[in-house]
N, C-alpha and C positions, 0 to 999 in steps of 0.2 A: 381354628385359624392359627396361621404362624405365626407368632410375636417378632413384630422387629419394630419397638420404641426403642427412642432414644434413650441413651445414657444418661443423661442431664435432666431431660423429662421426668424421666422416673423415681431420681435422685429428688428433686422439686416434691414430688406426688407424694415422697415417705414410702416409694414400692422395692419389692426386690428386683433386681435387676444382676446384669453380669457384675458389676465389682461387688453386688453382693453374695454371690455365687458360690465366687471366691475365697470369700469370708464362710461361707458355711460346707468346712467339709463334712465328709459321709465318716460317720462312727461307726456303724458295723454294716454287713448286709445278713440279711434273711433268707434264704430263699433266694438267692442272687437278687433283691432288690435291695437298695439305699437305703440308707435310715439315716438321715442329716442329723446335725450335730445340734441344730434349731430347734428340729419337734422334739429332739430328747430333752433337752434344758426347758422345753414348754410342759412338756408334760410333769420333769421332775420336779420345779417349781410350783407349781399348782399341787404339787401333791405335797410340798414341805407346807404349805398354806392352812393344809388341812390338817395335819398331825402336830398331834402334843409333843410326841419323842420323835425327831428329826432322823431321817431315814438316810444311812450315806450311800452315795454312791455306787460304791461297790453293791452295796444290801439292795439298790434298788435299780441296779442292773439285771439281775436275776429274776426281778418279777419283769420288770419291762419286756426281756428277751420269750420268758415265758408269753407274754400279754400276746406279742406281736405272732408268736407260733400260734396260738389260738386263732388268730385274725386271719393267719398267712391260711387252715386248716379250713375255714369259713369261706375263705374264698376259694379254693379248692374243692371244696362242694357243692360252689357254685349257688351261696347265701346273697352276694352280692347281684347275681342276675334278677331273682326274685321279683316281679312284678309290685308288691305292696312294700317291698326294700327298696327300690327303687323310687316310688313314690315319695315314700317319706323323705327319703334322704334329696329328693327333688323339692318337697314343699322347704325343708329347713334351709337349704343352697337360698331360695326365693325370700324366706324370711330375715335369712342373715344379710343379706344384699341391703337392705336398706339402709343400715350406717353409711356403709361404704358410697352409696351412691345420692350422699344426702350431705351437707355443706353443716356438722354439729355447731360449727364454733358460731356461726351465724345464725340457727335457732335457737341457742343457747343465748344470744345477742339480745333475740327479741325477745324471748322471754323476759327476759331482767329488762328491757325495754318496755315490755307491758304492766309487769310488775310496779316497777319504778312510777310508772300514769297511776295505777291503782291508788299511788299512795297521796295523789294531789287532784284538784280539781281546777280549772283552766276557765275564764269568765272570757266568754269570745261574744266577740256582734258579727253577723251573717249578711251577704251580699251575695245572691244565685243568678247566674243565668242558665236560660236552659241549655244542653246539649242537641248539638247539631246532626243532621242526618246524617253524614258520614265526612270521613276526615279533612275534606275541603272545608265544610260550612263549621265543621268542631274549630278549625285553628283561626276562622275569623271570629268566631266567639271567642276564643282564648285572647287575640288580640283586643279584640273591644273591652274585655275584662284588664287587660294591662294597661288600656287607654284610664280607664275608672280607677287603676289602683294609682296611675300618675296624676291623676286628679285629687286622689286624696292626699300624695304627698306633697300637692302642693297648695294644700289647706282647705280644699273643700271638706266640706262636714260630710260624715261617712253616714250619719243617718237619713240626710237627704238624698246622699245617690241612692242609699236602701229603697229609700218610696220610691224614686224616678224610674229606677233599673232593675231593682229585683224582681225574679215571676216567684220567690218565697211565700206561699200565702199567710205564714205566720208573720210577716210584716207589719199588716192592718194592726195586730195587736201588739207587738214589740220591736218594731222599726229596725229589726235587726239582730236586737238586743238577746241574747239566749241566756244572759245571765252563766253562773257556772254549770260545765256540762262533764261530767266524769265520763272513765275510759270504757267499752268495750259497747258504748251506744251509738255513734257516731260510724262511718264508712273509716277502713283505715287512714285512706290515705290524708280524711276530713281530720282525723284523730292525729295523725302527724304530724300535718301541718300546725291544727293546734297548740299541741303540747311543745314544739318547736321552733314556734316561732315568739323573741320575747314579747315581754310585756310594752305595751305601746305601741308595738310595730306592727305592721299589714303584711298578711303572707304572699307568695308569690299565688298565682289562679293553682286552683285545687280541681283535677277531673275525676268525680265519681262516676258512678252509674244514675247517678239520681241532676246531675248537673256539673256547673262549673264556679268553683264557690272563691270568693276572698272573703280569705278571714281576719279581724283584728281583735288583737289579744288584748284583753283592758287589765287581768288580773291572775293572781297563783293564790290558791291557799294548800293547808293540806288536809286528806283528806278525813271525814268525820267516822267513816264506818259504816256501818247498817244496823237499821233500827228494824222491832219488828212489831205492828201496831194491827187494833184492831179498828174498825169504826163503824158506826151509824150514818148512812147516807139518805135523804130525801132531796127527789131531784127535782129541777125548776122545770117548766112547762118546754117542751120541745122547741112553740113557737111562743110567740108573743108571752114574752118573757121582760112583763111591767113588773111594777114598783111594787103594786097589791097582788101581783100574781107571789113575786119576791117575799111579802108581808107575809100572804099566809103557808106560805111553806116554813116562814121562821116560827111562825105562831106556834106549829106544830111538833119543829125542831126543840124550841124552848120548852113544850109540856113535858118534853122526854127526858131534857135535860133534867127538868125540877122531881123527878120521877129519880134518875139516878142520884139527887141529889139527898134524897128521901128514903135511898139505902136500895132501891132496886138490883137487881145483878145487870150490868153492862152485857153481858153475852146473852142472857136471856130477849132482853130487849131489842140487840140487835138482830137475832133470829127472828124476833115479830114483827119488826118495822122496818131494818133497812132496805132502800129498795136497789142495791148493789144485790143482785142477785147471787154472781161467783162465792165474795163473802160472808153473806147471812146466812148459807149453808153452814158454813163453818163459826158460827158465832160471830160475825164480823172480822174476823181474825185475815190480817193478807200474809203474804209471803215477806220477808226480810227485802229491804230494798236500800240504797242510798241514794243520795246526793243528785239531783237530774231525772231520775224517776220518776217524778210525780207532781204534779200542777204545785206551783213554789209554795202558798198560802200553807198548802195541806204538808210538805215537805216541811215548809219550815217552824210547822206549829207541831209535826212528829217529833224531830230531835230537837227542841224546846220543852219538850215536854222531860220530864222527872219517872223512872221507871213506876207502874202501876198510876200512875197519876192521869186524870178524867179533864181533855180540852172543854172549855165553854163551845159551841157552836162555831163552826169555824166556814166561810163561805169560801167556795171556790166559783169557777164558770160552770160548772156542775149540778153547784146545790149546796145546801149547808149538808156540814159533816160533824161528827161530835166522836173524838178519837182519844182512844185509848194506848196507852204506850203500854206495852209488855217487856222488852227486853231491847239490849243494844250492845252489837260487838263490835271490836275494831276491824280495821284495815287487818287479812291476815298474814302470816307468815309467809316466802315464798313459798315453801313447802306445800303450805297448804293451798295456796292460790293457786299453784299449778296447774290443777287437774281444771279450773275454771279456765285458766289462759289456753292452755291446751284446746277447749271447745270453742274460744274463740280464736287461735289462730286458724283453727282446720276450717271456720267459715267465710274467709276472704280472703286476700291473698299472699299473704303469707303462709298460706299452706301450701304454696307450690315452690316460695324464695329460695328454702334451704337446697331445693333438690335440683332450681336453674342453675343457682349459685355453684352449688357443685359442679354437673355439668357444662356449665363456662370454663370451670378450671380441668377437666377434663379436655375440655376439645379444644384447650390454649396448650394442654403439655402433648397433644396430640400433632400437633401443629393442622389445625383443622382451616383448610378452606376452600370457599365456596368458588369456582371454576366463573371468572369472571367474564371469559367468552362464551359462555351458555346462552345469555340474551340474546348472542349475534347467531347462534347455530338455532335456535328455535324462530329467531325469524326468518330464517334464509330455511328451513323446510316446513315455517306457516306461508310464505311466499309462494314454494312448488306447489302446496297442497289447497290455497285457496282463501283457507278462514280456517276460523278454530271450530270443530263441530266432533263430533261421536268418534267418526272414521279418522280424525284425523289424531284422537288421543288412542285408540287399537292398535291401529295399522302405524304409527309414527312413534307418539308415544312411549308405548307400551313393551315397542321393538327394539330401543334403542339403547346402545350400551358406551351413549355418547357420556364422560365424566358431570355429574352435577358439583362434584365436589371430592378433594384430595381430604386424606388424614393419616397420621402413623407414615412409613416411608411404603411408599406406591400402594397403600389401599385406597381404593377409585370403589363411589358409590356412580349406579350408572341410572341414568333420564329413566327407565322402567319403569323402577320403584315408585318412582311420583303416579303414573295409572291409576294404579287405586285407589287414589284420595282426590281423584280429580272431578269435577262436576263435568258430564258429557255432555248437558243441554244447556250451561250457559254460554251465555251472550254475552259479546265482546264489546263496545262501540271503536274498536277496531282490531289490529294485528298487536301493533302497540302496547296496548292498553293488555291484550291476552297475553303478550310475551312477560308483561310487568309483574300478571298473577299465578303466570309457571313459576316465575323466578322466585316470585317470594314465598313458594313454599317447599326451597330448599334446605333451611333452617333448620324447620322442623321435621322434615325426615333425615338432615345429619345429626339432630338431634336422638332420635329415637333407633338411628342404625346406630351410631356410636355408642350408646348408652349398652346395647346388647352385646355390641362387641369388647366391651369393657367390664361387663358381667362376665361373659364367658371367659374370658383370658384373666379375670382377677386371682381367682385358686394358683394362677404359674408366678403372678406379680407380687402379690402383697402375701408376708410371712404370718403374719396376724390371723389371717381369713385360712391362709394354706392350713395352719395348723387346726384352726377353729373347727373347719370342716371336716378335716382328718378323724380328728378326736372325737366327733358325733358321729363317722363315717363307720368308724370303727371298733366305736361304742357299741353301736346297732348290731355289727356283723358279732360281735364279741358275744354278746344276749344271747342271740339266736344259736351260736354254737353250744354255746355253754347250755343253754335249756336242752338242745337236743342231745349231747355227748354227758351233762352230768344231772343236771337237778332232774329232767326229765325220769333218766332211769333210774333216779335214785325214788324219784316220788311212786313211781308204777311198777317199781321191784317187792313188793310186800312180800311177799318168801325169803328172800336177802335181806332185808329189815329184821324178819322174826328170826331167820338161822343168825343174822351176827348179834341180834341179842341174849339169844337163848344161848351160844358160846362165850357171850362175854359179858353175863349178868354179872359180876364184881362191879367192873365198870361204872355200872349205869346205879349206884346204889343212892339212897337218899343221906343227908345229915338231918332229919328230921321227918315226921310221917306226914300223910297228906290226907286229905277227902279228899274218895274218886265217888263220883255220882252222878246224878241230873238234878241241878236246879232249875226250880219252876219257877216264873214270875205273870202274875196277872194281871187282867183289867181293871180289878174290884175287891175288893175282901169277899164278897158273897162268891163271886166265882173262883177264890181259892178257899172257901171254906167248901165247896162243892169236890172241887180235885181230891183235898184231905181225906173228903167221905167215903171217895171212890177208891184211893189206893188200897185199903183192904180187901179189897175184892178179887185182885190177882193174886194173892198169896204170895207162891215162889213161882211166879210167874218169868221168862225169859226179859230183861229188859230191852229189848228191843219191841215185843209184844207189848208191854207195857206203853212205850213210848207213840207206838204204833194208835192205838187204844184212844189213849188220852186226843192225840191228834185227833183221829175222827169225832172223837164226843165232843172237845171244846175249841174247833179251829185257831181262828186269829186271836179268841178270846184269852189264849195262855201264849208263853215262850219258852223251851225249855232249850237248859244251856246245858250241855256235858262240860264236867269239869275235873280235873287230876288236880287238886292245886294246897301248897303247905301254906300253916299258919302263916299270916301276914300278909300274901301276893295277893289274896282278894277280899276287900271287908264284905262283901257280901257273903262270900260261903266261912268268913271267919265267924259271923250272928249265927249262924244255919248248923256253925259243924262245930265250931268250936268253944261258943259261947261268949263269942264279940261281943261290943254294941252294937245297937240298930243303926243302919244307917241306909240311906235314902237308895233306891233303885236309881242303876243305870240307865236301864232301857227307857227310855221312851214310850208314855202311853201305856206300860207294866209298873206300877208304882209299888204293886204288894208280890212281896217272894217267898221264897221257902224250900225246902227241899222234897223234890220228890221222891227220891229212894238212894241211899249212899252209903258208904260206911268209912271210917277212915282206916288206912292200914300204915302198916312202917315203913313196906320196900315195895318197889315195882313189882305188880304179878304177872304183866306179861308187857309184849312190846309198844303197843298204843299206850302205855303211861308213861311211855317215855321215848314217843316217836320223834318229838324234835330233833333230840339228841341223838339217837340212834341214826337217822336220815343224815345230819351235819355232819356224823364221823363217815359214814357210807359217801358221799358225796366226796368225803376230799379223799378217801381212798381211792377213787374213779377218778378224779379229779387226778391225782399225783400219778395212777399207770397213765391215765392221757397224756399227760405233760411228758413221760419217758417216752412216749413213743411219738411223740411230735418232733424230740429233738433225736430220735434216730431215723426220722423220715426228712426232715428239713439241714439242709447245712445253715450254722453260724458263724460267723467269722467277727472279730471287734478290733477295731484298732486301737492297738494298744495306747501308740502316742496320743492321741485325741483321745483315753480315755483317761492319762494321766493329768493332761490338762486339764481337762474337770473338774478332775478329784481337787487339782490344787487350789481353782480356781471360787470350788461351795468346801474346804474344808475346813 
């Protein structure tokens, strides 16, 4: 698509646009294409980042220009067309998008907003009504909820209207009352209100999913942590649930206590007796919890309790419980609570905020709007056509390239689009009534057509992302040449490895001698006392043969490692060869080693003892004839003015 935002818009947004255009002239070209004056100060930056000895200018003009012939020679070979290059560089575009199209400062907001609850706990009393069947009968509940909250500000007692008016069933037992309730158990927007609203005062009506709540806030503290306990539970009878039914579940609770009292082990017992199923597995032992978690009795006799220290019998609605404290931490660090806040923002609705929020400020610098006479043209052809039915969203519909909505200067999304998201089998209770639920879901398709045309046109607008994706674009294509034009030939040339070593053995010589050989490392002692036995038996056997051998005789049961290596670079072959200390096997599941056939020498005998080397000089020689004839197949050109201001500008 063509880009034509506005100037101002874009200025707003932190995008590139023409007066920033302007600002970034072309330093050199390649290949007849631009190279801006942005992605070279992006790339040379990040590369001062990385280096101890600071690289000038000049010195890293010469790799740059090289870099980009490499690239320009990649896509000349048509690297870039590539199906699986392609892809990738498709998935990474998708993955880097979501900054961009995500509102940071404002889930950066909540976070520190959830965090901040984490650290206090909020003592609220509760008032529910239920939710209505759709948004008629919802806002006269909302009203009759503002009717109860003006009654409470005008001194009715808020625990009375609790009984009269709430369908809460936990009324019967605490008229409202929740006592304190920490962060991340509660619906959010129950949670906000909450923690927002002060102390003493009545929130405005709260709409969750579960109802429509006012809350009043009686108190703040902060918060205690999480303890992590184990316990004994015996539970009271399901039904008829007396006094003596009460007695003898204590009677029983009490033998156990005097049992621990008497020096028994707590975990033991609880594994025999308590009838909390999930925890008697585990020795009674629960999960780490705080404050609001757990029936208050049993809550408040945990963090009462003294680490290792044995509660007396403690009754809940339950049953008697007899708890043991094991450990307690505090509230954590942000740091650490993150990754916790993190999996409760992604479960309600703040996982969608950062990314409306964004998109609001997107389709405000768009100057986005929705085509106010749309209601009048879908009534004037639901009129022609009768009623709203199948035929009439196909053939009307589906045809139509009537505007739903403007954005950007003259992009027009058209009535089409909406088709496919429309219900063909409902029912209207009139013209009316269907025009009101065309209309309202133009929203969300300028929402999700802008969004994509704001993805694709971001790489021309924003310098950030343009470079971003350059430099992984280019990354990719860079790999791919370079394996097939150097490391490639240089790995699969073994003839040209052994002639440039056998020519330029000086070279490659050692400052100290090495053991070349194969170590072995075993399952067992007994199955390296078995290998020891056997290596006499090849003699001057070929070591390949040998190696050969061994494998079939004692499969997975050994490992054998080839090795070239001088005193000190491995404590293992320095015990084996040189007469090191012992020191513990690397491998895994190989604990015992030793050498199977080696001997040490002073100097390289042939090129495998010193293929690294010989490979890394081979490579940049290939490496350095590519680079000459890149630059006599490619023109360069650099301007020189814009390259002095650089220089003066990082010298």
């Amino acid at each position: 698509m063509k880009l034509k935002y506005f100037i101002s818009a874009l200025v707003v947004a932190g995008l590139a646009c023409g007066a920033y255009a302007a600002k970034d002239p072309v330093l050199m070209k390649i290949n007849n294409k631009d190279v801006k004056v942005s992605e070279f100060e992006y790339l040379y930056k990040k590369n001062l980042e990385q280096q101890v000895n600071k690289e000038s200018i000049d010195e890293y003009v010469e790799r740059f220009v090289n870099y980009k012939l490499k690239v320009a020679e990649a896509e000349r070979l048509g690297y870039d067309t590539l199906p699986r290059i392609k892809a990738e560089l498709e998935g990474y575009k998708n993955d880097m998008l979501s900054p961009y199209l995500t509102d940071t400062e404002l889930k950066e907001r909540l976070v520190n907003e959830a965090y901040d609850r984490m650290t206090k706990n909020v003592n609220v009393s509760h008032l529910m009504l239920a939710r209505g069947r759709d948004d008629a009968e919802n806002a006269k509940q909302i009203a009759k909820m503002d009717s109860i909250r003006t009654c409470i500000l005008n001194g009715e007692n808020f625990n009375d209207l609790v009984m009269k008016y709430s369908v809460d069933r936990s009324k019967v037992n605490n008229k409202g009352e929740y006592g304190f309730i920490t962060s991340g158990v509660f619906p959010y927007a129950f949670e906000y209100a909450a923690f927002n609203t002060p102390v003493g005062s009545i929130s405005q009506p709260v709409v969750t999913d579960y109802g429509i709540h006012l809350i009043k806030v009686n108190g703040v503290r902060p918060d205690e942590g999480q303890v992590e306990v184990g316990h004994i539970l015996l539970l009271f009878p399901r039904e008829n649930v007396t006094d003596s039914a009460k007695l003898a579940v204590k009677t029983r609770i009490d033998s156990i206590y005097n049992c621990l009292k008497a020096g028994e082990e707590f975990e033991a017992l609880a594994k025999k007796y308590s009838q909390d199923p999930g925890s008697a597995r585990n020795e009674g032992k629960l999960p780490f919890f705080g404050r609001g978690r757990m029936v208050k009795p049993f809550e408040d006799a945990s963090f009462a309790l003294k680490e290792g220290e044995i509660s007396e019998p403690i009754e809940t609605r339950y049953g008697y419980h007899i708890i043991k404290k094991y450990s307690h931490k505090p509230v954590p660090t942000l740091e650490e609570a993150r990754p916790t806040i993190d999996l409760m923002m992604k479960a309600d609705e703040r996982s969608t905020m950062p990314a409306d929020s964004k998109m609001k400020q997107i389709m405000s610098q768009l100057n986005y709007k929705a085509n106010d006479k749309l209601g009048d043209y879908l009534k004037s052809e639901l009129a022609k056509h009768g009623s709203y039915d199948s035929t009439f969203v196909t053939d009307v519909v589906a045809k139509s390239d009537y505007p739903i909505c403007t954005f950007d200067t003259n992009q027009k999304l058209p009535l089409s689009l909406m088709a496919k998201m429309l219900n063909t089998k409902a029912k209207f209770a009139s013209n009316d009534v269907a025009v009101a639920s065309l209309v309202g879901n133009v929203d969300k398709i300028a929402r999700k057509e802008i969004s994509r045309y704001y993805a694709d046109n971001l790489i021309e607008l924003n310098s950030d992302y343009r470079n971003l994706m350059n430099e992984y674009r280019e990354g990719t294509l860079l790999f791919e040449v370079m394996n097939h034009e150097v490391w490639n030939k240089a790995k699969n040339d073994e003839e040209a490895l052994v002639q440039r070593f056998n020519s330029n053995r000086s070279k490659y010589q050692w400052d100290a001698p090495h053991f070349k050989g194969i170590m072995v490392c075993a399952k067992n002692d007994s199955i390296m006392n078995e290998v020891m036995a056997t290596i006499p038996q090849f003699n001057n056997e070929p070591e390949d043969t040998i190696t050969t051998a061994m494998n079939k005789k004692f499969g997975r049961n050994i490992r054998m490692v080839r090795v070239v290596t001088k005193q000190g670079e491995n404590a293992m072959v320095d015990h084996i060869a040189f007469g090191g200390k012992e020191v513990e096997s690397i491998y895994v599941g190989y604990p015992v080693y030793g050498k199977l056939f080696g001997r040490i020498i002073s100097q390289p005998e042939e090129m495998s003892d010193v293929k690294g080397l010989v490979s890394s000089d081979y490579q940049d020689d290939l490496e350095e004839q590519w680079i000459e004839g890149l630059h006599k197949r490619y023109k360069v050109s650099v301007d020189k003015k814009q390259l002095k201001l650089l220089k003066a500008k990082y010298k």
